[in-house]
C-alpha positions as CSV (number, residue, x, y, z in Angstrom):
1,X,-30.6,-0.7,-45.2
2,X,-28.7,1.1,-42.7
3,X,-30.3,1.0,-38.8
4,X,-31.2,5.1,-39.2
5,X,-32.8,4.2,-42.8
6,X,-34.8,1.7,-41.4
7,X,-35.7,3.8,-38.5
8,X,-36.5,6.7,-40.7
9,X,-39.0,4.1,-42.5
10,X,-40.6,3.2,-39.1
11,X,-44.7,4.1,-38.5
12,X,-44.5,5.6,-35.5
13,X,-47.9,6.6,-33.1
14,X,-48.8,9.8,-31.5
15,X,-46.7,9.1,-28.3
16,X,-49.9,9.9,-26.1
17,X,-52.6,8.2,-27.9
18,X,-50.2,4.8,-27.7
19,X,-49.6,5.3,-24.2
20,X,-53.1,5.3,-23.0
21,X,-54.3,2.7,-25.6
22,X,-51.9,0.2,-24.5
23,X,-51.5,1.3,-20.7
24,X,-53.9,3.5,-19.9
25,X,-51.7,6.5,-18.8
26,X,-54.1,9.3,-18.7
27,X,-52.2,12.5,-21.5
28,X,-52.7,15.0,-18.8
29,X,-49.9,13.1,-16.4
30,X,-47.5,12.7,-20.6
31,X,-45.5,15.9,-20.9
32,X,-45.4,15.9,-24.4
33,X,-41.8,16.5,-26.3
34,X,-43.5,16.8,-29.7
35,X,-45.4,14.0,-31.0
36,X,-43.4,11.1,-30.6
37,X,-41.6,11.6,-27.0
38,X,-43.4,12.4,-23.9
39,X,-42.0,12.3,-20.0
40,X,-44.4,11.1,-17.3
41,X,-45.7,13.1,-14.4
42,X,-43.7,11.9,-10.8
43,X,-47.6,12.3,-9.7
44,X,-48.8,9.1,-11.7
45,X,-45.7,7.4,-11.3
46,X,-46.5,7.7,-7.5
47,X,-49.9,6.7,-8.3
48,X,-49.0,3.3,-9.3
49,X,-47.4,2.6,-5.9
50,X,-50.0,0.6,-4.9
51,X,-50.2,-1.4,-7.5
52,X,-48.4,-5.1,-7.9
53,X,-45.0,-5.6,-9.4
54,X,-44.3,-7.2,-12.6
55,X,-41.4,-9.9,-13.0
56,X,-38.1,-7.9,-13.4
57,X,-35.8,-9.6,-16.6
58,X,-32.4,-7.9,-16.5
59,X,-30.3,-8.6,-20.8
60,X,-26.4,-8.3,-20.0
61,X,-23.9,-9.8,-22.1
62,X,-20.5,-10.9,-22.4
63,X,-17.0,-8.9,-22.3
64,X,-17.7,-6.3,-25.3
65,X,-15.5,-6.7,-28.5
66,X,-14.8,-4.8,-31.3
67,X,-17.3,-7.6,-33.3
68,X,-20.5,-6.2,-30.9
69,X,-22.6,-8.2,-28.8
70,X,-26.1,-6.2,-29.5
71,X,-27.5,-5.8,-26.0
72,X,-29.7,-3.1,-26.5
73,X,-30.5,-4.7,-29.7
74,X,-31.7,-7.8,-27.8
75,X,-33.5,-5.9,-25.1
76,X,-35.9,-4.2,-27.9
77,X,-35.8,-7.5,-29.5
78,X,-36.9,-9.4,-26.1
79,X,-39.9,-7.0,-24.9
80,X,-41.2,-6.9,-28.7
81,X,-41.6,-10.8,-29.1
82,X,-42.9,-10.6,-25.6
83,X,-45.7,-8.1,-26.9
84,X,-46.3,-10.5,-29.8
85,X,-46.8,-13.4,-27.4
86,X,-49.4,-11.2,-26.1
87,X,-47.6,-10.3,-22.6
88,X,-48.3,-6.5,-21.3
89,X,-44.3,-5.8,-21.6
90,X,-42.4,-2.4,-21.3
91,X,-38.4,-2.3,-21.6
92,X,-36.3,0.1,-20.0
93,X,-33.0,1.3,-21.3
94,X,-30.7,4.3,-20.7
95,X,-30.3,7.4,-22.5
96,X,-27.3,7.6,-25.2
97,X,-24.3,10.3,-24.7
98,X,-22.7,11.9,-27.2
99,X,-20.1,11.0,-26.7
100,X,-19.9,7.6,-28.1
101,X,-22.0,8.7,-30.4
102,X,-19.7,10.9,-32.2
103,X,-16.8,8.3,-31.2
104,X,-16.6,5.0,-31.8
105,X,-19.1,2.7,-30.2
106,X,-22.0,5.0,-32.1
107,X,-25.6,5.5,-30.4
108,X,-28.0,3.2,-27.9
109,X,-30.9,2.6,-29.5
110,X,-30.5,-1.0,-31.0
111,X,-30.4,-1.9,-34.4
112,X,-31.7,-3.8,-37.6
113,X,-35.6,-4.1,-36.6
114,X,-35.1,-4.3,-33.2
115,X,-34.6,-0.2,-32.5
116,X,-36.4,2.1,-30.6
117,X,-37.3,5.5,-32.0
118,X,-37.1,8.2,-32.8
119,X,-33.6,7.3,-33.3
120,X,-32.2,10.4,-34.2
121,X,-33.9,12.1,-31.2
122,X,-33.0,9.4,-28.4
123,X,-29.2,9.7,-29.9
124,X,-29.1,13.7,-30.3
125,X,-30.1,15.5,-26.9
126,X,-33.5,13.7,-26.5
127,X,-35.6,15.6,-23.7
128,X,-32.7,17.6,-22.7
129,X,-32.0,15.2,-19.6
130,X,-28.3,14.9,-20.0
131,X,-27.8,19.0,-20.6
132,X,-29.8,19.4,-17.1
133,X,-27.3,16.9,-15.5
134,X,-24.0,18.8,-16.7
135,X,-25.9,22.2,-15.8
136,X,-26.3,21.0,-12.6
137,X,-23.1,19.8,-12.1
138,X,-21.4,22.7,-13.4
139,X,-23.2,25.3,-11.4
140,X,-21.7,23.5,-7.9
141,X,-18.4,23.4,-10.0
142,X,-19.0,27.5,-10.4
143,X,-20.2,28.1,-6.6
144,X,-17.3,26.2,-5.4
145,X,-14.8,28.9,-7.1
146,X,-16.9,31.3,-6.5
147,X,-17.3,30.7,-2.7
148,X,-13.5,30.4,-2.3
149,X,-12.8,34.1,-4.5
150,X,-14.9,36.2,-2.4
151,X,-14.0,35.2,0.8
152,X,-13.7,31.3,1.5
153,X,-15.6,31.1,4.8
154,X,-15.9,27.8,4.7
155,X,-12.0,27.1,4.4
156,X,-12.4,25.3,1.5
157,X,-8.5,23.8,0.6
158,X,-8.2,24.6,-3.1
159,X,-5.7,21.5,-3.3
160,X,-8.0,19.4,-1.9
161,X,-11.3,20.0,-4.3
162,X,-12.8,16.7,-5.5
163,X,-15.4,18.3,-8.1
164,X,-14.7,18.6,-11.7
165,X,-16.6,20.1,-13.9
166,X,-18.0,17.9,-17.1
167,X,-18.8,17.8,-20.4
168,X,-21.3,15.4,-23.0
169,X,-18.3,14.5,-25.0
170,X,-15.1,12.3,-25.7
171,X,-12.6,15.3,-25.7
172,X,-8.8,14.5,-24.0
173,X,-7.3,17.7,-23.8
174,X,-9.8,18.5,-21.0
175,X,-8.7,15.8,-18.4
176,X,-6.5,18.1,-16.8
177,X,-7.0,21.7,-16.9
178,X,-5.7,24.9,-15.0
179,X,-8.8,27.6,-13.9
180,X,-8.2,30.7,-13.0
181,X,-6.0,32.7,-15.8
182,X,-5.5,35.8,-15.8
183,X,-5.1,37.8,-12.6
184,X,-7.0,38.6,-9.7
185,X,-10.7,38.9,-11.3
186,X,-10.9,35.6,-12.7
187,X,-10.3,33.9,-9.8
188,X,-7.8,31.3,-7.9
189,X,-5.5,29.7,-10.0
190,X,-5.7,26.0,-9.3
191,X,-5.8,22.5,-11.4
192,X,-9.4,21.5,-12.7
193,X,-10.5,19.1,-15.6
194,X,-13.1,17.7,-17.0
195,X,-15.0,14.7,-16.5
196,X,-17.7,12.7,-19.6
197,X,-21.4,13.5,-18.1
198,X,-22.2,9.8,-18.1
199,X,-19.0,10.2,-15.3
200,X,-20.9,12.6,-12.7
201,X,-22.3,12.0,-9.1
202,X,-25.2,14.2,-10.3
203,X,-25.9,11.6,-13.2
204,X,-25.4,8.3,-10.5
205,X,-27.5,10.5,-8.0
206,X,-30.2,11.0,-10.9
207,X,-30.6,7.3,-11.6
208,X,-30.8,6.6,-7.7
209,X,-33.0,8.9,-6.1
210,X,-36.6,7.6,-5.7
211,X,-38.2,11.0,-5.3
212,X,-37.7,14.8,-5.4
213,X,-36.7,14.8,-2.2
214,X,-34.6,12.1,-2.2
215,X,-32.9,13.9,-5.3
216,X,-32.4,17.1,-3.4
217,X,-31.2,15.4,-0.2
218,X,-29.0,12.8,-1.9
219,X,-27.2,16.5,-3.8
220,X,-26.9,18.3,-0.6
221,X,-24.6,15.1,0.0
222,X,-21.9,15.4,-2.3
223,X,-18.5,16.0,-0.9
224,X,-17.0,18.0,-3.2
225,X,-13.3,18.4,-1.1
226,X,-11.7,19.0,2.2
227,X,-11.0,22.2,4.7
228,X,-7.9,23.0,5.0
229,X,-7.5,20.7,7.9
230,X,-7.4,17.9,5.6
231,X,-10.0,16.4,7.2
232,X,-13.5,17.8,6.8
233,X,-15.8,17.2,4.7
234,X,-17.1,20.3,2.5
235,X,-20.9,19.2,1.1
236,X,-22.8,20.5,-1.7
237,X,-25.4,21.9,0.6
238,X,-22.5,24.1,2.9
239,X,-22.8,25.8,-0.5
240,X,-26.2,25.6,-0.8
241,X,-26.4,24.6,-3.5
242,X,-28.5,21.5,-3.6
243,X,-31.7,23.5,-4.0
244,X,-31.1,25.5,-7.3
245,X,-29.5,21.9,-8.4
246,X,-32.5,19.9,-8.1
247,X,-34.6,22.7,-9.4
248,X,-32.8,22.2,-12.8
249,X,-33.2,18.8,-12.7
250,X,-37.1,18.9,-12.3
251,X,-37.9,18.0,-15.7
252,X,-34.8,15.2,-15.8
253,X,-36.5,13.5,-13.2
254,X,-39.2,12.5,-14.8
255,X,-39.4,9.3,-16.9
256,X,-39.0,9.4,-21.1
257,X,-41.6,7.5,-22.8
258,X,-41.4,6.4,-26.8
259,X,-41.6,3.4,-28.6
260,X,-39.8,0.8,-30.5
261,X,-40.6,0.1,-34.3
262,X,-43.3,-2.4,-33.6
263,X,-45.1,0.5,-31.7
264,X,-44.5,-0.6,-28.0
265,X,-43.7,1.4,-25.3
266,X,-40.1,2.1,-23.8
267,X,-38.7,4.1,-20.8
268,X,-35.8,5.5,-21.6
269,X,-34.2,7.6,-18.8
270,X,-30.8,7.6,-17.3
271,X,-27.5,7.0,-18.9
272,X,-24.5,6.4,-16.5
273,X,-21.8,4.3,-18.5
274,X,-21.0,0.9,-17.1
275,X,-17.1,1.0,-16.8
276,X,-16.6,4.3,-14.5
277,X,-19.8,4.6,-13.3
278,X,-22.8,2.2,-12.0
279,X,-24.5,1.7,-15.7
280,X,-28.0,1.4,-15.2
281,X,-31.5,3.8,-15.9
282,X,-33.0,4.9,-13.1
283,X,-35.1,3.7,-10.4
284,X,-38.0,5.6,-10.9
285,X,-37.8,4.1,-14.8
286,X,-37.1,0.6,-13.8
287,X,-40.2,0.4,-11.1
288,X,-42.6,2.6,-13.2
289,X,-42.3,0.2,-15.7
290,X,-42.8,-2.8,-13.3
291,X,-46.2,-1.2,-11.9
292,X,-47.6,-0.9,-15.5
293,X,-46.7,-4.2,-17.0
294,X,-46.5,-7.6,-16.4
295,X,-42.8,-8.1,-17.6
296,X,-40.1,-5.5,-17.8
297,X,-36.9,-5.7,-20.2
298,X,-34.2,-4.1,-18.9
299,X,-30.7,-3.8,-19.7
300,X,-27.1,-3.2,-17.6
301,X,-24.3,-1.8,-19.8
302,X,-21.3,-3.8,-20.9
303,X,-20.6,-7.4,-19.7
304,X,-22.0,-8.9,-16.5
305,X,-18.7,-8.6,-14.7
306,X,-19.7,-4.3,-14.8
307,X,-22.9,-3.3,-15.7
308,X,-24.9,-7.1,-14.5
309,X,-22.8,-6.7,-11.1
310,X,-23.6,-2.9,-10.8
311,X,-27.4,-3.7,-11.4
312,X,-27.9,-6.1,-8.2
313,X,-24.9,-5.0,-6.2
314,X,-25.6,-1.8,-6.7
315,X,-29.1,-0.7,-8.2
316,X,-31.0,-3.6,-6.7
317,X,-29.6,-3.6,-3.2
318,X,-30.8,0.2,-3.1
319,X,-33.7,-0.3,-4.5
320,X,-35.1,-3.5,-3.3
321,X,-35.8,-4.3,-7.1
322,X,-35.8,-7.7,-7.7
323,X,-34.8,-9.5,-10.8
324,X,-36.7,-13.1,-12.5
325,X,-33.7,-14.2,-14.8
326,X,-31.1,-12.6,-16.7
327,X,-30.1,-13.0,-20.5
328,X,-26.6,-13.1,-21.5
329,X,-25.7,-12.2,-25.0
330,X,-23.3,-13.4,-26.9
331,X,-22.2,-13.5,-31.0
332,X,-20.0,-16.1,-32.6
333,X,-18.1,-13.6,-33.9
334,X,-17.2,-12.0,-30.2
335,X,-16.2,-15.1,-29.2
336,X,-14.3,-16.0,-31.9
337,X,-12.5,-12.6,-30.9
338,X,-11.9,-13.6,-27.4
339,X,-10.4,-16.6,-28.5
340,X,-7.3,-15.3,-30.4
341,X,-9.4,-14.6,-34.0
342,X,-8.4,-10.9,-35.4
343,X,-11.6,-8.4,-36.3
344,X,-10.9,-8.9,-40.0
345,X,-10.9,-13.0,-39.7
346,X,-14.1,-13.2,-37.9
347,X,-16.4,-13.9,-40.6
348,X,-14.6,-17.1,-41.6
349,X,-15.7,-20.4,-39.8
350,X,-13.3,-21.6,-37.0
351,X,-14.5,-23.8,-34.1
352,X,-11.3,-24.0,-32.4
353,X,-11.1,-20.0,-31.6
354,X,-15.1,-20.3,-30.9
355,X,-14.4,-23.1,-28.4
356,X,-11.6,-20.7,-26.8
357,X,-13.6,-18.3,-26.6
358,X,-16.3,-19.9,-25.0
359,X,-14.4,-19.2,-21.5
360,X,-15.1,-15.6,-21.5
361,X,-19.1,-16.5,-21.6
362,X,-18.6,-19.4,-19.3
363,X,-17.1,-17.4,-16.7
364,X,-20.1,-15.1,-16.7
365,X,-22.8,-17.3,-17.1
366,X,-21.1,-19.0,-13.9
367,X,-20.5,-15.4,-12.5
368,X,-24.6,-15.5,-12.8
369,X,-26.1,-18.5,-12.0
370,X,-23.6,-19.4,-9.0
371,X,-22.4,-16.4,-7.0
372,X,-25.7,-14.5,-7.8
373,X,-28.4,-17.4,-7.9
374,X,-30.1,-16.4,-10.8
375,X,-31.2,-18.7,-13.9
376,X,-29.7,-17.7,-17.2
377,X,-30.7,-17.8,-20.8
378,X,-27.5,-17.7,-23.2
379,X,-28.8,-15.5,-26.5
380,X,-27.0,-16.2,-29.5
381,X,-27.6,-12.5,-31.3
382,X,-26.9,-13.8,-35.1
383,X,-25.0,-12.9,-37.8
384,X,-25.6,-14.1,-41.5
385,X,-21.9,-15.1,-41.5
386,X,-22.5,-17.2,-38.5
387,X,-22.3,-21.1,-39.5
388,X,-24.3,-24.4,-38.8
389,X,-21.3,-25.2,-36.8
390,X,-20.8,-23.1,-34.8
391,X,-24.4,-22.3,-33.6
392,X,-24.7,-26.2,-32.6
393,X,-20.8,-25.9,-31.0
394,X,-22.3,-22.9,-29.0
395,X,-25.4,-24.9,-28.0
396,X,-23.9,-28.3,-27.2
397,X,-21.5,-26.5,-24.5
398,X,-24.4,-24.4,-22.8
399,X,-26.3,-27.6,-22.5
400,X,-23.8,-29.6,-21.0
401,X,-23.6,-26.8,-18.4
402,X,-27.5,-27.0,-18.1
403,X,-28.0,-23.5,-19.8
404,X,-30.4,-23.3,-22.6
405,X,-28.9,-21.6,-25.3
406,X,-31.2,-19.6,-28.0
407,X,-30.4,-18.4,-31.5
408,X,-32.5,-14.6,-32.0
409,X,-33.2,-13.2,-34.8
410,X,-34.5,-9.9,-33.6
411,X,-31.7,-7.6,-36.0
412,X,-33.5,-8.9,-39.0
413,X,-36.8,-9.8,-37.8
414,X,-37.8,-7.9,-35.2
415,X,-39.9,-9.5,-32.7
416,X,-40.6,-12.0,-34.5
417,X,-36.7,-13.3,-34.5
418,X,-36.8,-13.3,-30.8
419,X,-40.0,-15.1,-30.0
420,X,-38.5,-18.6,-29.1
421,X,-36.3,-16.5,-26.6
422,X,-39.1,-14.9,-25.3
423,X,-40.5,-18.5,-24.5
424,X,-37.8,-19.6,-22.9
425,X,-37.9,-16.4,-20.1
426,X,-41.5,-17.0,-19.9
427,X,-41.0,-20.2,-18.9
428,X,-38.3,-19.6,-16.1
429,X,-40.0,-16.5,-15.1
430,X,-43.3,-17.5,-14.3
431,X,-42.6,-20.2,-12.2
432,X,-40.1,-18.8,-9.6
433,X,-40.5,-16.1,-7.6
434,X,-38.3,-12.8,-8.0
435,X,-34.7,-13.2,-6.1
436,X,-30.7,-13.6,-5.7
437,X,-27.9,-13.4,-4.2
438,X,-25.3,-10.1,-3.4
439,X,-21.6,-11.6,-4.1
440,X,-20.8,-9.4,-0.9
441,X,-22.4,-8.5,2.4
442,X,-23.1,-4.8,3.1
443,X,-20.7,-5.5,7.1
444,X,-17.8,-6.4,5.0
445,X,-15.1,-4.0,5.4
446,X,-14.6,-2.0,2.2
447,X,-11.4,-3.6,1.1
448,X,-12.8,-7.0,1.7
449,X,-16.2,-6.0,-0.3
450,X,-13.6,-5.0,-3.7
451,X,-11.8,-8.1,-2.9
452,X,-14.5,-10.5,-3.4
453,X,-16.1,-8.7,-7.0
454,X,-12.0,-8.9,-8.2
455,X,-11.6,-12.9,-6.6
456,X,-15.1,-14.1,-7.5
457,X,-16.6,-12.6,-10.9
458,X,-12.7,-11.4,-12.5
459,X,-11.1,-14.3,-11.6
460,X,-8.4,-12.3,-10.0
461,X,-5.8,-14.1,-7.1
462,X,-5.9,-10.6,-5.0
463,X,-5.8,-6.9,-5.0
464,X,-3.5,-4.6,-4.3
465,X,-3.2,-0.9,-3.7
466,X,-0.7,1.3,-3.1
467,X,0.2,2.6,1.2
468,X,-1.9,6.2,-0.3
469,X,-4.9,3.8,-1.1
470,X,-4.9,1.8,1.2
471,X,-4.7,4.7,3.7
472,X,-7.2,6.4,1.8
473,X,-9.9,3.2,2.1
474,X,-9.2,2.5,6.1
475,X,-10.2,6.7,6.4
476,X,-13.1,5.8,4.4
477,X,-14.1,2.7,5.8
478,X,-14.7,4.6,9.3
479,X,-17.7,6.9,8.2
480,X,-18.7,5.1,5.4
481,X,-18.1,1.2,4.9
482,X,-21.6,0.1,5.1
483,X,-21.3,1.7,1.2
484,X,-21.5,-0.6,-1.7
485,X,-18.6,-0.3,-4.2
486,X,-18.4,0.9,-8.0
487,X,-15.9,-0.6,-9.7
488,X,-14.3,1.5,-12.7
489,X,-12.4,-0.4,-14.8
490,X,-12.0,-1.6,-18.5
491,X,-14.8,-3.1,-20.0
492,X,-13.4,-5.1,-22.2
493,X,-11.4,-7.6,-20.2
494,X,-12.1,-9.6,-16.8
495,X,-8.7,-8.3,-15.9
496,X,-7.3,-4.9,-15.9
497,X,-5.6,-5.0,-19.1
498,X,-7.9,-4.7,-21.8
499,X,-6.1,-7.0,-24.3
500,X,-6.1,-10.4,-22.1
501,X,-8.9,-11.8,-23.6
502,X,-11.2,-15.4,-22.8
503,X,-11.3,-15.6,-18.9
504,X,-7.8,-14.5,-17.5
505,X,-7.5,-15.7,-14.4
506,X,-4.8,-14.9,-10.9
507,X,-4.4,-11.9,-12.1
508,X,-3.9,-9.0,-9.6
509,X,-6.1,-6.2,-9.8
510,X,-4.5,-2.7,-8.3
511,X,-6.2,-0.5,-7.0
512,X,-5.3,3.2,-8.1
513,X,-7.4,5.6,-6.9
514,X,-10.6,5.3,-4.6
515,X,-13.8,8.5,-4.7
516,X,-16.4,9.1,-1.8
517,X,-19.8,9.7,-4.5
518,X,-21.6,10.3,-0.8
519,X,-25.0,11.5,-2.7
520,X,-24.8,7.9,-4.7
521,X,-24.3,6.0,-2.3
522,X,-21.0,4.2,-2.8
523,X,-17.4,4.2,-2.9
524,X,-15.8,4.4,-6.4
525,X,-12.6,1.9,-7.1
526,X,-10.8,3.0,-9.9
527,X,-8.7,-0.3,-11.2
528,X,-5.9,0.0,-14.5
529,X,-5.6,2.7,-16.6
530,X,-9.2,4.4,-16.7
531,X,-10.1,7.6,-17.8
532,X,-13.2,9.0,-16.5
533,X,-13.0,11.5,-19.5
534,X,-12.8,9.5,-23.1
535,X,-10.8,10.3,-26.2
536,X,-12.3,10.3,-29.5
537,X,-10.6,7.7,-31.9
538,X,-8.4,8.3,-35.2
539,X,-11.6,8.4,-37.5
540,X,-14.7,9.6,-35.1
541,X,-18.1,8.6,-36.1
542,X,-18.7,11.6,-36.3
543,X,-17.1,12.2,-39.5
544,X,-19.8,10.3,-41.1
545,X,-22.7,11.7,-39.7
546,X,-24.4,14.9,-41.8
547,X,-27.7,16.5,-42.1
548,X,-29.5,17.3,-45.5
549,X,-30.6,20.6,-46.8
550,X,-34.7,18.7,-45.9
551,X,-33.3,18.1,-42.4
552,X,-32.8,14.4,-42.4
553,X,-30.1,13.3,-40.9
554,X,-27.6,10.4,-42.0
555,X,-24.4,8.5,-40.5
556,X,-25.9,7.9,-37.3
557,X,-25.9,4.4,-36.0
């Protein structure tokens, strides 16, 4: 069966009933979306501050391929064997956009019997978060014309505006845009485009902001251009604007609550992507779910060199979170890919392009374990092609690195398949305590804190920007270089070129283009050719997905 057939099978529980059975959240604090989604009150969640924290397990996986690594997959698969092992567990994940979903990489909600559900619901507009983020977004985009067209007090420069407006979908002929057609009453002409959602401060801002007002102040923040001077900052709340802002995000704020097949809880809330933006759910998700179980499963989007680094450069340094160990997935097939094998081949047995490969996991197990001090589990996500082989090739070379390396089952047996990786975590995280190490130092200058995520976790000789950037980062370093960086760049190489494959290394990585996100928190470094606006592919997914005349829906995966 397909992933949405055996989701459409699945016996789901009255989302409130489960949540007090198993956690004790009392209904009146579940805001009930229907019967099977629900978002919890900020007033329990700061009820629960008190309380003590669970240990933090963050899944993150190798370089993504074409062949799929299944990270979400493993993160449902992880917090259900946990459950089984009869640990209090809650996993965390973010929300889908769609536009992967009507793409190419398709939804976020696992797969096999490791999903969480409702599927068609967490991959279709959910609770409505994302549409609140782009409203939001939007509206600033729409005071910031309208401020300049009946007046411009504030001397906004129209050639200097930062904001763009955005959009929950892959669609190119948006990047770049001119507003303002058509005389007089529709405004200043000027350039605009479009950014993805998953792109926007508002989204990063979202995920990061520990309270309402921490949400409202962090908006007020946003530079969103310069006076004419060149010079001056122009924020969100010179507009003010921050207050209507946050006022549509009230409901976005607050966690989402469902469940996974085997009927256990999951907070799903958030969805910045991994490669342009900081990749992780929120704050309020991650330590809600840490104050009402013993073990949370989270997850960091693509490989550890992005979403892993974003998490504890970024997320954790903010935050003060704290994570136990990590879990790095890996397939045989995706490293047969990174080591030379085409997408059609990888089904066939071939140990040589599996011990290529093996680099590209190497690098960021080493990536984990040495420049962030964490211990590692290496899960092997399998395949039914996968051979004797190769599993015991994989496992021979994690051992002789001192890894322990775990096949899981979770795709075709839920929970179940995952339970001697579960075991293994158990084991590491309950007897250390909760801590690592940042790969830079918040008093590094800015340029120095890019050059050591490039040198140490790409395997890069340098960086190099252009006399604009460089310019641009020494302006930026004056007001703000205590700010932790978010790198943008391709997810599917350690370099910036998305075909070098393995673990490229003395490579240069340019710089291109740096952004203030001064609500985030952080400076954005944009490396190779990166769109913060996707394309959709020759054949979208969404060619495949339909609805039937009894509303159920198909194609979605």
């Amino acid at each position: 069966m397909s992933d949405i057939e055996i989701a459409q099978q699945a016996s789901m529980r009255p989302i409130i009933d489960l949540a007090g059975e198993k956690f004790g959240i009392p209904a009146e604090h579940l805001d009930p979306y229907g019967h099977y989604k629900a978002k919890i009150s900020l007033e329990y969640v700061n009820s629960l501050t008190d309380k003590t924290d669970g240990k933090l397990i963050l899944v993150t996986a190798i370089s993504p391929t074409p062949a799929g690594e299944g990270k979400t997959t493993t993160t449902v698969g992880l917090g259900d064997a946990l459950s089984r092992l009869g640990k209090k567990t809650i996993i965390c994940l973010r929300e889908p956009s769609l536009g992967p979903c009507f793409g190419v990489k398709g939804g976020a909600a696992g797969g096999g019997y490791a999903q969480v559900v409702p599927m068609e619901d967490i991959n279709l507009h959910f609770t409505g978060d994302f549409h609140a983020v782009g409203v939001a977004h939007n509206l600033l985009s729409a005071l910031i014309d309208n401020h300049i067209n009946h007046g411009n007090k504030l001397d906004i420069d129209p050639r200097r505006i930062q904001w763009k407006r955005v959009i929950d979908m892959n669609d190119r002929a948006l990047r770049k845009i001119t507003i303002g057609q058509g005389g007089p009453a529709n405004g200043y002409l000027r350039e605009d485009g479009f950014d993805i959602v998953v792109a926007s401060e508002v989204m990063a801002i979202l995920c990061l902001a520990t309270s309402r007002a921490d949400l409202k102040e962090r908006l007020g923040r946003i530079v969103i251009g310069y006076k004419s001077d060149k010079i001056t900052p122009v924020y969100a709340s010179d507009l003010k604007a921050h207050g209507a802002m946050a006022a549509i995000l009230k409901d976005a704020i607050k966690p989402n609550l469902v469940q996974t097949l085997e009927n256990n809880l999951a907070i799903i809330h958030g969805g910045p992507f991994a490669n342009i933006a900081h990749g992780c759910n929120t704050v309020t998700a991650t330590k809600t779910a840490l104050k009402l179980a013993d073990y949370a499963v989270t997850e960091a989007g693509f490989g550890a060199d992005l979403g892993a680094e974003k998490f504890l450069d970024i997320k954790c340094r903010m935050s003060g979170l704290k994570p136990s160990a990590v879990v790095l997935v890996a397939t045989v097939r995706a490293l047969k890919f990174h080591g030379g094998v085409a997408k059609d081949d990888l089904n066939q047995e071939n140990l040589a392009a599996l011990e290529k490969g093996f680099a590209n996991l190497e690098r960021h197990l080493h990536n984990i374990t040495q420049h962030y001090g964490l211990p590692c589990v290496v899960s092997i996500n399998h395949f039914t092609f996968d051979t004797d082989a190769e599993i015991a090739l994989l496992q021979n070379k994690c051992e002789s690195l001192g890894v322990k390396c775990v096949v899981a089952k979770h795709w075709a047996h839920g929970g179940a398949g995952a339970e001697q990786l579960a075991q293994e975590i158990l084991h590491i995280v309950d007897n250390r305590e909760p801590g690592f190490s940042y790969v830079y130092d918040n008093e590094l200058p800015l340029w120095n804190k890019i050059e050591a995520i490039a040198t140490k976790l790409y395997g890069a000789a340098k960086i190099s920007a252009s006399p604009k950037i460089l310019a641009e980062i020494k302006a930026l370093q004056a007001h703000y270089g205590h700010f932790p960086i978010c790198m943008a760049k391709t997810q599917m190489s350690f370099s910036t070129n998305p075909n070098a494959k393995g673990a490229p290394s003395d490579h240069i990585v340019e710089i291109n283009e740096v952004r203030l996100a001064n609500g985030a928190g952080f400076i954005v470094a944009i490396a190779g050719d990166m769109m913060t606006m996707p394309g959709l592919p020759k054949v979208p997914a969404a060619e495949r997905i339909d609805i039937s005349d009894d509303g159920v829906i198909s194609g979605l995966f």
